[in-house]
N, CA, C and O atoms as a Tripos MOL2 file, in Angstrom:
@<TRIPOS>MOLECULE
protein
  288   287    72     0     0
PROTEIN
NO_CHARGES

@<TRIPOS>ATOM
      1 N         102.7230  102.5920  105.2320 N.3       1 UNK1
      2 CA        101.8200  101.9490  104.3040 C.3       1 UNK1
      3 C         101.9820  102.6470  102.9500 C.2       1 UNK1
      4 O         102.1520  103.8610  102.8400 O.2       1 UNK1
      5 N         101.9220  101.8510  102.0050 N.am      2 UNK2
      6 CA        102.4690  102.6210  100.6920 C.3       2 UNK2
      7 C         100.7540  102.3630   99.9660 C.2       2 UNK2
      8 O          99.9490  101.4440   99.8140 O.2       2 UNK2
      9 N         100.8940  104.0050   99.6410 N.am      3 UNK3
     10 CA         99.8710  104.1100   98.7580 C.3       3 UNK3
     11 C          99.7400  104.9470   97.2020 C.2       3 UNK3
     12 O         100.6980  105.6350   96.8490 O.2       3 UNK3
     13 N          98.8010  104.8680   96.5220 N.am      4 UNK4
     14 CA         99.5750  105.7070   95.2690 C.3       4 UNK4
     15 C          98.7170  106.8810   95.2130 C.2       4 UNK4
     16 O          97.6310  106.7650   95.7800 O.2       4 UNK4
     17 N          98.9710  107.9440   94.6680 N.am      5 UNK5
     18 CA         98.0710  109.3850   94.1330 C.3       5 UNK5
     19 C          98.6200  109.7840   93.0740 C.2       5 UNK5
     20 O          99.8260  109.9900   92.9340 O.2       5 UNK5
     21 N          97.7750  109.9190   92.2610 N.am      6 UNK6
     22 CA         97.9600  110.0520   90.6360 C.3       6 UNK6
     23 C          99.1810  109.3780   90.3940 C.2       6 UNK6
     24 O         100.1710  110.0380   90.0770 O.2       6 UNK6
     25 N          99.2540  107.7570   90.5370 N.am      7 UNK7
     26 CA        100.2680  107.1620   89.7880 C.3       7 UNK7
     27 C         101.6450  107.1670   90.6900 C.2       7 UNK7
     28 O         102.6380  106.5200   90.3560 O.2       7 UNK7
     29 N         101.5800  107.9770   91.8690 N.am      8 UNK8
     30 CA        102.9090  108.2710   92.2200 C.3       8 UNK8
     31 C         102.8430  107.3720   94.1660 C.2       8 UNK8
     32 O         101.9940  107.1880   95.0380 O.2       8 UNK8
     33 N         103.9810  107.1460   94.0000 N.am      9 UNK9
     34 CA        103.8740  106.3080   95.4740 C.3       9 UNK9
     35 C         104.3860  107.0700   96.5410 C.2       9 UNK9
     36 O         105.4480  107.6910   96.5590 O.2       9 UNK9
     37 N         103.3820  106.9500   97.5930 N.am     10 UNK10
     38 CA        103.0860  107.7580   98.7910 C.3      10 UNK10
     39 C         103.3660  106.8060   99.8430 C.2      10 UNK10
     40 O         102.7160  105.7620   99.7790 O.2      10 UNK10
     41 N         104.2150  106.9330  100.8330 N.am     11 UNK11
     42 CA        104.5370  106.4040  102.0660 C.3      11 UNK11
     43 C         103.6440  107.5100  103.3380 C.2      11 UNK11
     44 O         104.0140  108.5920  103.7950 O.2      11 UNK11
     45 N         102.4730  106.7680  103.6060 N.am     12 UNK12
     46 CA        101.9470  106.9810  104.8890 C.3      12 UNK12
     47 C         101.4830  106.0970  105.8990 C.2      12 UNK12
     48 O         101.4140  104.8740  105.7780 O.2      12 UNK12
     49 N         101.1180  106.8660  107.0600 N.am     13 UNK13
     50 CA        101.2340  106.0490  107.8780 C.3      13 UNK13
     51 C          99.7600  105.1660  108.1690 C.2      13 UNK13
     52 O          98.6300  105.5940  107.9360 O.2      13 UNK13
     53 N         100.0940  103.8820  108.7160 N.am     14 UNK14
     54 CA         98.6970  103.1110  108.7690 C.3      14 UNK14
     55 C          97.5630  103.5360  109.6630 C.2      14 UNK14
     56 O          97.6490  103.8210  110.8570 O.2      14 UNK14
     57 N          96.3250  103.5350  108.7890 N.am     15 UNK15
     58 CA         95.6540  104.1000  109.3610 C.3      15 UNK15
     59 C          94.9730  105.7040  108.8040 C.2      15 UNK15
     60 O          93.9880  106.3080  109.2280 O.2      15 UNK15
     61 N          95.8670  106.0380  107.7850 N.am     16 UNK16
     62 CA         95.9110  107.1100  107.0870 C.3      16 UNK16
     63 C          94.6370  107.1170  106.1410 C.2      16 UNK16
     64 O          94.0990  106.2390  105.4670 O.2      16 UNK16
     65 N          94.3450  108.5960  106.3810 N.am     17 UNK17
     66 CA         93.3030  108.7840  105.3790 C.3      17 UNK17
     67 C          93.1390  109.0500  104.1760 C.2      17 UNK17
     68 O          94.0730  108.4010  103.7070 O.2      17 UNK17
     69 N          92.4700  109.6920  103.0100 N.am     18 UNK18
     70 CA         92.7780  109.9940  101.7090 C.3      18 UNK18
     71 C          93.3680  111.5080  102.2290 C.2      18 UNK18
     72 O          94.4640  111.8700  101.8000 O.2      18 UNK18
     73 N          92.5560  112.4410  103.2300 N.am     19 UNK19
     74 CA         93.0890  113.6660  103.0360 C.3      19 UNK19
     75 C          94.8390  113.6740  103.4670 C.2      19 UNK19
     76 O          95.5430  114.6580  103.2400 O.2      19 UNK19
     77 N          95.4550  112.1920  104.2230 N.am     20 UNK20
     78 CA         96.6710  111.9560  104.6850 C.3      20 UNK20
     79 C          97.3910  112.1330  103.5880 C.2      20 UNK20
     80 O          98.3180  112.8780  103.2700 O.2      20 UNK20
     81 N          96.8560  111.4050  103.1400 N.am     21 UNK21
     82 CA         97.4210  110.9370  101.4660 C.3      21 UNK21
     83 C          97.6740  111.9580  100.5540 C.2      21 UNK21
     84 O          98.7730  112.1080  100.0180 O.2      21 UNK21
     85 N          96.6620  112.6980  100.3450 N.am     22 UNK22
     86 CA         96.9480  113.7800   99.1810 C.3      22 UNK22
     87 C          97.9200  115.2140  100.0360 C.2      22 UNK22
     88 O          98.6490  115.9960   99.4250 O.2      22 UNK22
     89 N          97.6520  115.2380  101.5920 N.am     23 UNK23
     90 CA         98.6930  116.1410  102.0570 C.3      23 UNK23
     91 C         100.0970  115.7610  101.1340 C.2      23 UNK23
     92 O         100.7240  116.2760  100.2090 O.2      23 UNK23
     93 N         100.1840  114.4690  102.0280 N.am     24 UNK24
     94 CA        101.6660  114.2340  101.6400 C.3      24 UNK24
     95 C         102.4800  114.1260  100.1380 C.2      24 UNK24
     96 O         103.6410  114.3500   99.7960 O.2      24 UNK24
     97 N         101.4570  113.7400   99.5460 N.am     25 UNK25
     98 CA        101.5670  114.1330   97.8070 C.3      25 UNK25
     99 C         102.0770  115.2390   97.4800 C.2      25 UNK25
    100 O         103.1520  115.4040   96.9030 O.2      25 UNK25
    101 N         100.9540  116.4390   98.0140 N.am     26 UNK26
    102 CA        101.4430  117.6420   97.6210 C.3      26 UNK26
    103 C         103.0880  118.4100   98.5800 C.2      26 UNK26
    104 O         103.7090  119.4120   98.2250 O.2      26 UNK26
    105 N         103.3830  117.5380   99.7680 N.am     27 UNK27
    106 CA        104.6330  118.0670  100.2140 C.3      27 UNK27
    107 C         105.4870  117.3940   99.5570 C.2      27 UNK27
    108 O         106.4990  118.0860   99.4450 O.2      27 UNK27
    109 N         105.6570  116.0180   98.8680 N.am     28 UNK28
    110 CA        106.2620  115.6040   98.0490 C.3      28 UNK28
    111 C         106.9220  116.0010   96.6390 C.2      28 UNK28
    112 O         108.0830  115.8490   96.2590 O.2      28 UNK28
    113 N         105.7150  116.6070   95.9310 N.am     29 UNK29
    114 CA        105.4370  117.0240   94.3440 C.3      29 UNK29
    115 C         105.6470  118.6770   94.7010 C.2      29 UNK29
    116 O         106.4240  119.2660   93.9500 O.2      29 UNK29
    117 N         105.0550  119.4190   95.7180 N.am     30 UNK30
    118 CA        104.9430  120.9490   95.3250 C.3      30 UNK30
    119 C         104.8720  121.7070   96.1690 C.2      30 UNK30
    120 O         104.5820  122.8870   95.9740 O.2      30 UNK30
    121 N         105.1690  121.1070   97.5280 N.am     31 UNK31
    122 CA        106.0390  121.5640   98.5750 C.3      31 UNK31
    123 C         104.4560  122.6980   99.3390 C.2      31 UNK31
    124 O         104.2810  122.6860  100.5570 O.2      31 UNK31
    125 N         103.5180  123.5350   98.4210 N.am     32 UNK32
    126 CA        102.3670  123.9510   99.3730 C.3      32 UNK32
    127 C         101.5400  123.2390   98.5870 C.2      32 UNK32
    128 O         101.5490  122.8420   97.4220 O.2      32 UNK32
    129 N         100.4980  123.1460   99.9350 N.am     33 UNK33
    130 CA         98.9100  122.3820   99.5200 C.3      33 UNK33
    131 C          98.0660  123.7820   99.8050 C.2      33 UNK33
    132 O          98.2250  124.8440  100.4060 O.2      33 UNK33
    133 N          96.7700  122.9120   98.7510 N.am     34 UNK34
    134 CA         96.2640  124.3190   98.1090 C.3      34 UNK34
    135 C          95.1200  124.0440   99.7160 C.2      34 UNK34
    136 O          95.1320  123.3050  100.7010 O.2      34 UNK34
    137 N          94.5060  124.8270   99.3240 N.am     35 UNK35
    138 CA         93.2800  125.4660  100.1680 C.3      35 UNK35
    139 C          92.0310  125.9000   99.8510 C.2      35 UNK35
    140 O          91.8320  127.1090   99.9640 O.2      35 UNK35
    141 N          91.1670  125.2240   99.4910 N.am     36 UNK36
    142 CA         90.3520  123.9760   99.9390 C.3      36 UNK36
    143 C          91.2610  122.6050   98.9720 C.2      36 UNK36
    144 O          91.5990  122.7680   97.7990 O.2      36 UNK36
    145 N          91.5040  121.4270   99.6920 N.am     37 UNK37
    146 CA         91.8200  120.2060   98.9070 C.3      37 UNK37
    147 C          91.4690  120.1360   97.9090 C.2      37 UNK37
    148 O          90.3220  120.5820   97.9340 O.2      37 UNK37
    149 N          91.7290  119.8260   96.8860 N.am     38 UNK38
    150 CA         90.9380  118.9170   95.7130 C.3      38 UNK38
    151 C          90.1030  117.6820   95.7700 C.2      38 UNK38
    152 O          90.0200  116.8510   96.6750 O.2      38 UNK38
    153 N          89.4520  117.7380   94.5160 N.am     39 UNK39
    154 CA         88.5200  116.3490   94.9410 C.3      39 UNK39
    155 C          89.2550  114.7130   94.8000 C.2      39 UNK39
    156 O          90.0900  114.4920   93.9230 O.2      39 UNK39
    157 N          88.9950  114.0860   95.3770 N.am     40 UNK40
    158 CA         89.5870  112.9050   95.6270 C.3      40 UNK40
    159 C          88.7920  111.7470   94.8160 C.2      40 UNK40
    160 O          87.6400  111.4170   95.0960 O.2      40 UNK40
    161 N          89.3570  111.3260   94.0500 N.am     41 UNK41
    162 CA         88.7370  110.0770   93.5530 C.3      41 UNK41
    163 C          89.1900  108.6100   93.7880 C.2      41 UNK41
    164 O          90.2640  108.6410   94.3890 O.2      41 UNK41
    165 N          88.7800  107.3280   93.5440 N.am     42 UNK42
    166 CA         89.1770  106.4790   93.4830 C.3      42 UNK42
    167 C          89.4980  105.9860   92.0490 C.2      42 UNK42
    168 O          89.6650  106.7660   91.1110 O.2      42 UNK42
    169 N          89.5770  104.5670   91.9390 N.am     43 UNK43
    170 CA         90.4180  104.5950   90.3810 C.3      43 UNK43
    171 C          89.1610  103.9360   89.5080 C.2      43 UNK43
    172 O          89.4250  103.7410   88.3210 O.2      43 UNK43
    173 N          87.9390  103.6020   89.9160 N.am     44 UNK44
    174 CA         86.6640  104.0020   89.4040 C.3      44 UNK44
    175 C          85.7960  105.4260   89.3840 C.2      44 UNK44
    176 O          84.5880  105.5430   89.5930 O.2      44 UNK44
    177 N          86.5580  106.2540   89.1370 N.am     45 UNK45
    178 CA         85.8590  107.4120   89.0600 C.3      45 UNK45
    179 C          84.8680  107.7080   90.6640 C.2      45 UNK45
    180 O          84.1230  108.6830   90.7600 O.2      45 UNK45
    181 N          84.9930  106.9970   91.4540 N.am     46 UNK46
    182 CA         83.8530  107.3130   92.1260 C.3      46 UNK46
    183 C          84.6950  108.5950   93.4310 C.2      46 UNK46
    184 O          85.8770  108.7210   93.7510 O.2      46 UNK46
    185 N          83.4730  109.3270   93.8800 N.am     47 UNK47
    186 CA         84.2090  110.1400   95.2060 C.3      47 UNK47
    187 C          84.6700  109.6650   96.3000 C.2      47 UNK47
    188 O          84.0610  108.7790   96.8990 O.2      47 UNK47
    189 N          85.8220  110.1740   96.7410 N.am     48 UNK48
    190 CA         86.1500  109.7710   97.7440 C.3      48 UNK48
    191 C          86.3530  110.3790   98.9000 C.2      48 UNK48
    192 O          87.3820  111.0540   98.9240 O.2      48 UNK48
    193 N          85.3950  110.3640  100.3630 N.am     49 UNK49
    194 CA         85.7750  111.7120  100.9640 C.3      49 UNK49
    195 C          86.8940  111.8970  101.8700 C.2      49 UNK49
    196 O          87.3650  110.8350  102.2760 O.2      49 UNK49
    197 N          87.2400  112.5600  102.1370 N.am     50 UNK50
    198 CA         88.6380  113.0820  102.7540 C.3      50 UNK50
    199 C          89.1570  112.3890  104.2090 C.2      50 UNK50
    200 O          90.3380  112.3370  104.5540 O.2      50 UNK50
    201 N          88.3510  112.0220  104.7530 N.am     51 UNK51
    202 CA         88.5780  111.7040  106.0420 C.3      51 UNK51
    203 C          88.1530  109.7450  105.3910 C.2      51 UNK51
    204 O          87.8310  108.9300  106.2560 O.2      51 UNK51
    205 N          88.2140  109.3790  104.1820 N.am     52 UNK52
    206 CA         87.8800  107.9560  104.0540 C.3      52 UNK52
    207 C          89.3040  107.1540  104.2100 C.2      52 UNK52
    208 O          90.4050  107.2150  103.6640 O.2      52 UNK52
    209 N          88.7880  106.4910  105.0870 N.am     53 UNK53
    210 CA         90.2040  105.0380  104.7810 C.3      53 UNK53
    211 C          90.8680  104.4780  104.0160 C.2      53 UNK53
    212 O          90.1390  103.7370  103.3570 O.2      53 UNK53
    213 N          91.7540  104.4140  103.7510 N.am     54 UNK54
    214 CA         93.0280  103.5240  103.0360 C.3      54 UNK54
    215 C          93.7560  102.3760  102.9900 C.2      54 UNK54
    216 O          94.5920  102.2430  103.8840 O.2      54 UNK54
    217 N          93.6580  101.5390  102.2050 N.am     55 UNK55
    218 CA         94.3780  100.3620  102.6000 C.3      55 UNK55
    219 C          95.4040  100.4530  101.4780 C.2      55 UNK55
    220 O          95.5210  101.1160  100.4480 O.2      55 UNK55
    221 N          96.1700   99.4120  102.1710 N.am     56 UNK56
    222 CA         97.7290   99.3230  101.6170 C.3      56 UNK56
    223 C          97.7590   99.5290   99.8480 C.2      56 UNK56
    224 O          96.7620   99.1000   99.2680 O.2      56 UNK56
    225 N          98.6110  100.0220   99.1810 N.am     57 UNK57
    226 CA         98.2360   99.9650   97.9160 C.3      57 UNK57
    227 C          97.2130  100.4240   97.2370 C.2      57 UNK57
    228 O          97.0970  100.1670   96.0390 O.2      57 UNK57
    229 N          96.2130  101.2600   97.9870 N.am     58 UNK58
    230 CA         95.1830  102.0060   97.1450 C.3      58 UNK58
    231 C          95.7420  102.9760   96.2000 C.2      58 UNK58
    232 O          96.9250  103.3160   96.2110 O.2      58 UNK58
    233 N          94.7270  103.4760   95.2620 N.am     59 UNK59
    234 CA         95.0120  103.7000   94.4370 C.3      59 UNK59
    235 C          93.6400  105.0010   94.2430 C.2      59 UNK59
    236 O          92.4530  104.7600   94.0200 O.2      59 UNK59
    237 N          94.2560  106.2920   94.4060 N.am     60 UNK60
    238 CA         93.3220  107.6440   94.2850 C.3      60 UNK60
    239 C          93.9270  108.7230   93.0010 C.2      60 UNK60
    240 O          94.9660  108.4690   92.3910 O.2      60 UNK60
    241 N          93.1720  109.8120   92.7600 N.am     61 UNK61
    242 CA         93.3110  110.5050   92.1340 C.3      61 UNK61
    243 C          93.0980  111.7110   92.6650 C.2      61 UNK61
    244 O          92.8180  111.8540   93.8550 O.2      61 UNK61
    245 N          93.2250  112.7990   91.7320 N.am     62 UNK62
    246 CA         93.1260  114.1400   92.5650 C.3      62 UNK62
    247 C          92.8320  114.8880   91.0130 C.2      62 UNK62
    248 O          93.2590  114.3130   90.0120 O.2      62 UNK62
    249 N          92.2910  115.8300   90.9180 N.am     63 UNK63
    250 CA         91.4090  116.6090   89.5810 C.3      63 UNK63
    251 C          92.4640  117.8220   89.9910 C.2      63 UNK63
    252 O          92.3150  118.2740   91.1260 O.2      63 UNK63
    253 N          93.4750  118.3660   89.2030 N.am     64 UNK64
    254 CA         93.6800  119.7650   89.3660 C.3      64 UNK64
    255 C          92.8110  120.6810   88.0270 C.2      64 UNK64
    256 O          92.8760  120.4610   86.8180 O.2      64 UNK64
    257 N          92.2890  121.3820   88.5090 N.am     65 UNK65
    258 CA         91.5290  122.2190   87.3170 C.3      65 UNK65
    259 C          92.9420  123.0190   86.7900 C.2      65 UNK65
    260 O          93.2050  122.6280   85.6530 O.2      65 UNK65
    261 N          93.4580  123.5440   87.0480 N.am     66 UNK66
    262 CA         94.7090  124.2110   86.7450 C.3      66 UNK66
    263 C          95.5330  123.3850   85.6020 C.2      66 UNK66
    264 O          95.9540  123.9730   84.6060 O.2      66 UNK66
    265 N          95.7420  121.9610   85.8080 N.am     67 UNK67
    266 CA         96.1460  121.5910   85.0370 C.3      67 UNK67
    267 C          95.2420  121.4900   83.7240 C.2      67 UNK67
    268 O          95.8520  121.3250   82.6680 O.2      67 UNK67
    269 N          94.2480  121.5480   83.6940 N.am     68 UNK68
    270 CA         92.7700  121.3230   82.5770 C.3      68 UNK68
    271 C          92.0440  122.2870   81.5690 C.2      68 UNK68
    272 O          91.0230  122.1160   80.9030 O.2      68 UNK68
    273 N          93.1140  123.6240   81.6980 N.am     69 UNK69
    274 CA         92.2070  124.4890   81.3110 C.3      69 UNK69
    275 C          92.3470  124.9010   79.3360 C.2      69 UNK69
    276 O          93.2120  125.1560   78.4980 O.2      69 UNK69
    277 N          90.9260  124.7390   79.4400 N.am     70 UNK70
    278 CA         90.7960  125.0900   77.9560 C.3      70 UNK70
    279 C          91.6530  126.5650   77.3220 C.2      70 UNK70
    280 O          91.1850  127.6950   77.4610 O.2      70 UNK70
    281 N          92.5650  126.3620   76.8390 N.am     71 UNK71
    282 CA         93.7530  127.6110   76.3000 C.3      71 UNK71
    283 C          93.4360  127.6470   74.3030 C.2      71 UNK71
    284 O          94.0320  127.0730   73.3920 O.2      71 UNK71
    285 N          92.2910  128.5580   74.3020 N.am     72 UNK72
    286 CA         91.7640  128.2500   72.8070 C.3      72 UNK72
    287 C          92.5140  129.5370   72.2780 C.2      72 UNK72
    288 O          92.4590  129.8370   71.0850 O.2      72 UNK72
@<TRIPOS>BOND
     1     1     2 1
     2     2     3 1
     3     3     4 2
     4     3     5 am
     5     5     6 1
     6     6     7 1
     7     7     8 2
     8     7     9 am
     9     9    10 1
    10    10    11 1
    11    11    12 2
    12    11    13 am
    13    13    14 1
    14    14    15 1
    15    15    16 2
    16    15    17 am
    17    17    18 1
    18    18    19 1
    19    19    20 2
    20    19    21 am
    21    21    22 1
    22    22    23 1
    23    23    24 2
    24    23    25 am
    25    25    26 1
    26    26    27 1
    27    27    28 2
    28    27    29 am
    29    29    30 1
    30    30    31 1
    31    31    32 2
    32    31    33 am
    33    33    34 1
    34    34    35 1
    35    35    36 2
    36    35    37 am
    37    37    38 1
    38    38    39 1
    39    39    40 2
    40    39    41 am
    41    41    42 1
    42    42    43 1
    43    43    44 2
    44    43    45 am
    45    45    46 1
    46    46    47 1
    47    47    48 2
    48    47    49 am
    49    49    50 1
    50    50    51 1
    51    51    52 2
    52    51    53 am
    53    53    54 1
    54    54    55 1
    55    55    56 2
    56    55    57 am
    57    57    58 1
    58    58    59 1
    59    59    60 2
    60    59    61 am
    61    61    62 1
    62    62    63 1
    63    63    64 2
    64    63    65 am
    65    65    66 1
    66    66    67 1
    67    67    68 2
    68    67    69 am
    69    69    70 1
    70    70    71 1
    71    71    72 2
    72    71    73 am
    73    73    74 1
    74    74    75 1
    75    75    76 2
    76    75    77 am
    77    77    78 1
    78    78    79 1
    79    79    80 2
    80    79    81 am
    81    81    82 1
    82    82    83 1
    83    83    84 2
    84    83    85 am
    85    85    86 1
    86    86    87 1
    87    87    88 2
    88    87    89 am
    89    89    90 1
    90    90    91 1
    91    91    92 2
    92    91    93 am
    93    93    94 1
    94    94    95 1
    95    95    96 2
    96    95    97 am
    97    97    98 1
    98    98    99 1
    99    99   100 2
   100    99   101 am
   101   101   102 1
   102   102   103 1
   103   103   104 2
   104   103   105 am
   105   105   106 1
   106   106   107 1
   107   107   108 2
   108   107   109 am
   109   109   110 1
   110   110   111 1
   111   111   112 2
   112   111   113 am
   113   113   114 1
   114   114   115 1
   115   115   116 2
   116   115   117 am
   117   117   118 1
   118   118   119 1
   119   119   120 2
   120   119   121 am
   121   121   122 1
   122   122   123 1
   123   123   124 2
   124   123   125 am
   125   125   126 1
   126   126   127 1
   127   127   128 2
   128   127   129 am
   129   129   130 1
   130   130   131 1
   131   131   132 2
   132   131   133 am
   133   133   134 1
   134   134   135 1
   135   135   136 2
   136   135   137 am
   137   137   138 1
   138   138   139 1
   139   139   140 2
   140   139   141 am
   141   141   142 1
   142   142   143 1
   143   143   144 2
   144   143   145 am
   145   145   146 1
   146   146   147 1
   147   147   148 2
   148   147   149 am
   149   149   150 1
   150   150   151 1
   151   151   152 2
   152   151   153 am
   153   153   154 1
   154   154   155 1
   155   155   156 2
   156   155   157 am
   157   157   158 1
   158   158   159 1
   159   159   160 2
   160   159   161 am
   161   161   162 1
   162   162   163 1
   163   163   164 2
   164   163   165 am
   165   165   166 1
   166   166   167 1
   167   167   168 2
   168   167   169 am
   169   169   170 1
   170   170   171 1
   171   171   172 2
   172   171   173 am
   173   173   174 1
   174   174   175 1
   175   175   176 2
   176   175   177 am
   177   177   178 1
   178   178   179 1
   179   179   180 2
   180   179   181 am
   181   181   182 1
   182   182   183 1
   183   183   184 2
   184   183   185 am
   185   185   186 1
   186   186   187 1
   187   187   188 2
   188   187   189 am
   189   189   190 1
   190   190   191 1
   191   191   192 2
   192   191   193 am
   193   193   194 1
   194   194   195 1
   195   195   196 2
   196   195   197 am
   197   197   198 1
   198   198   199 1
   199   199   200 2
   200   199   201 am
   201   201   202 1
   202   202   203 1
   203   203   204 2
   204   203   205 am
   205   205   206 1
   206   206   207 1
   207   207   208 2
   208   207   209 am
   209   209   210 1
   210   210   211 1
   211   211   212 2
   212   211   213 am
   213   213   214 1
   214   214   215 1
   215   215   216 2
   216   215   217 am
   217   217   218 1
   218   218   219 1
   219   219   220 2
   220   219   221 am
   221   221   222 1
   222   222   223 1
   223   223   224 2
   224   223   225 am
   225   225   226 1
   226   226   227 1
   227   227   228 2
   228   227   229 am
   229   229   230 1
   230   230   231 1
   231   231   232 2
   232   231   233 am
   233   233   234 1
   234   234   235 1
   235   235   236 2
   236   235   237 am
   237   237   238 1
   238   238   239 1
   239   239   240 2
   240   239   241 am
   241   241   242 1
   242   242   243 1
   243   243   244 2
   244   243   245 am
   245   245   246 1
   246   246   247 1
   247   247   248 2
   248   247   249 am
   249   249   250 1
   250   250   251 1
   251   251   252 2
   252   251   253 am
   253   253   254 1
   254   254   255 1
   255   255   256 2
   256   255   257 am
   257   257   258 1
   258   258   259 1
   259   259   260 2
   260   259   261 am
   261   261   262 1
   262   262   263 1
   263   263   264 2
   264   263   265 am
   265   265   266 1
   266   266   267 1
   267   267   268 2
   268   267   269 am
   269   269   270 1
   270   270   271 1
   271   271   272 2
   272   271   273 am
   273   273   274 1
   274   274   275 1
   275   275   276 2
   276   275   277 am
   277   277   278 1
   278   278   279 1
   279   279   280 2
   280   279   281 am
   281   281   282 1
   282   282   283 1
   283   283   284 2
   284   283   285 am
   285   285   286 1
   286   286   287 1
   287   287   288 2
@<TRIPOS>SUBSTRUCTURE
     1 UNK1         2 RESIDUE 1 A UNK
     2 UNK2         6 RESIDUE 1 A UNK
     3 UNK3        10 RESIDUE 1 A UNK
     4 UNK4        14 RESIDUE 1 A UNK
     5 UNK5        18 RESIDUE 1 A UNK
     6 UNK6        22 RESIDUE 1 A UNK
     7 UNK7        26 RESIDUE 1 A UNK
     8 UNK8        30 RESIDUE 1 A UNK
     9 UNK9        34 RESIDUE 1 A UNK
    10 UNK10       38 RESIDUE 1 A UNK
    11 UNK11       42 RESIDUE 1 A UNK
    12 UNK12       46 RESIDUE 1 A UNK
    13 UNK13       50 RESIDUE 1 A UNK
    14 UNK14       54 RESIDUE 1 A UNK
    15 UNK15       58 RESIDUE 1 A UNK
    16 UNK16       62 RESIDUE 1 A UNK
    17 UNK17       66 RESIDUE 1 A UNK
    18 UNK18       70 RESIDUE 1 A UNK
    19 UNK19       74 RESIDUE 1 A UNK
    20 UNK20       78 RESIDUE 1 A UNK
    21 UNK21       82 RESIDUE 1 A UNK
    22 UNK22       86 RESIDUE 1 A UNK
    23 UNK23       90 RESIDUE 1 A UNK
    24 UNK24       94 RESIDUE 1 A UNK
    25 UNK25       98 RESIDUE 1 A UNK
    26 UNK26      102 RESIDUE 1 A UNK
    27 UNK27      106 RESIDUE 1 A UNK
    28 UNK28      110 RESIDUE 1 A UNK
    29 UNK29      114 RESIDUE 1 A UNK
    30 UNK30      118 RESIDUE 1 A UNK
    31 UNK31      122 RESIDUE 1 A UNK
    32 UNK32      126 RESIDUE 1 A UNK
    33 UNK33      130 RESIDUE 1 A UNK
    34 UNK34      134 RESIDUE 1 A UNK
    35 UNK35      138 RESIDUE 1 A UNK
    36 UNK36      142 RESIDUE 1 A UNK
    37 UNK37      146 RESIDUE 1 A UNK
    38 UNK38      150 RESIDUE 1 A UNK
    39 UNK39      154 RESIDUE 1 A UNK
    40 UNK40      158 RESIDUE 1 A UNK
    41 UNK41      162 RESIDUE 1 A UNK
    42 UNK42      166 RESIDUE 1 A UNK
    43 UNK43      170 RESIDUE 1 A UNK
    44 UNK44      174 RESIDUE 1 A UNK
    45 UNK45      178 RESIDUE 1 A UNK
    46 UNK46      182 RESIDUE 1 A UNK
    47 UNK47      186 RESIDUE 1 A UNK
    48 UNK48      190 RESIDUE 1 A UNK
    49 UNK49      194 RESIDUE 1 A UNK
    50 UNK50      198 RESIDUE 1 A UNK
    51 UNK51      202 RESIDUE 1 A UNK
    52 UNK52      206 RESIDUE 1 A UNK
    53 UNK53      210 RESIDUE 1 A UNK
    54 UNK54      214 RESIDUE 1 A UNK
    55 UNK55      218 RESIDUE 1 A UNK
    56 UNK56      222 RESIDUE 1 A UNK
    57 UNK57      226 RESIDUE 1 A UNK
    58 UNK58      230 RESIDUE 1 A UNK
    59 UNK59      234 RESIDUE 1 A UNK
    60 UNK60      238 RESIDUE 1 A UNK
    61 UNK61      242 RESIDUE 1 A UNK
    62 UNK62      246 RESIDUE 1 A UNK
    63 UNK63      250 RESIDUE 1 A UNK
    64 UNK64      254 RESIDUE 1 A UNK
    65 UNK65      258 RESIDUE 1 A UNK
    66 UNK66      262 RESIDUE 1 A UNK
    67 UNK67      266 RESIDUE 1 A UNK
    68 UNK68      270 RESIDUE 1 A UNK
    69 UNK69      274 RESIDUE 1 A UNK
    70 UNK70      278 RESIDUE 1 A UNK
    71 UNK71      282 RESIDUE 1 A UNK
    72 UNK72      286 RESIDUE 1 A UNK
């Protein structure tokens, strides 16, 4: 089932959850996943929790603070 995380397309399997989803992202993009997950969004800003369902073509986000940080 193809799904996207931050823009990028994720092949998992049906039935897959968001936390499926953002695993496989991060073995895709950066080879370790962090510890605790990041937060999961949908593409209305709203939360999404980890163990929530997926359908074909959804469309999530993921917040890295790392990438965000104020460098004044």
């Amino acid at each position: 089932m193809r799904v996207f995380v931050n823009h990028t397309e994720i092949n998992v399997f049906s039935g897959a959850t968001a936390a499926d989803a953002i695993l496989a992202f991060y073995r895709l993009m950066h080879g370790n996943t962090p510890d605790p997950l990041p937060l999961i969004f949908d593409r209305f800003g709203n939360q999404v929790e980890r163990d929530g369902a997926l359908s074909p073509n959804n469309h999530i986000f993921i917040f890295n603070p790392e990438n965000n940080l104020n460098h004044e």
